[in-house]
C-alpha angles and dihedrals in degrees: 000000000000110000121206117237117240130241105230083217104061099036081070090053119107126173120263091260092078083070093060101110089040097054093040084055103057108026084037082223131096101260108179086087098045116110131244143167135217121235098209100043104017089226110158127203144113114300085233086070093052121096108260113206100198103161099096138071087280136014131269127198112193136182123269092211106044100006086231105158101248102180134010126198131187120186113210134178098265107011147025122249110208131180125177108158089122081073131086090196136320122192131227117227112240 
């Protein structure tokens, strides 16, 4: 039996739903579902459904089509550090 060989990378990638608490946590809303687009590619879809990269000092959410970072997000003591500029939008459920 012939086994593939991994990609390092993507053996550290998780779903965006393993940034549900996080997310809660900062925006106070459930934001898996929320939806968000990607400015290279134009995909649209949940966040939950974006790959989440959570094995460095911050977070990183990247396309599944393009692999483009959509959102980055770092937790410090005292503040949150967020940048979105990979998205087009994305919108906040009410």
């Amino acid at each position: 039996m012939e086994t593939q060989p991994t990609d390092p990378v993507l053996a550290m990638m998780l779903d965006g739903n393993a940034l549900a608490g996080t997310l809660q946590e900062i925006f106070s809303v459930e934001m898996t579902t929320a939806d968000i687009q990607c400015a290279a590619c134009g995909r649209r879809g949940e966040m939950g459904s974006l790959w989440a990269f959570t094995q460095a000092p911050g977070v990183v959410l990247r396309c599944p089509t393009c692999h483009n970072i959509l959102l980055r997000i770092v937790v410090a003591p005292d503040r949150y550090y967020i940048e979105a500029r990979g998205a087009a939008h994305f919108c906040i459920p009410r």
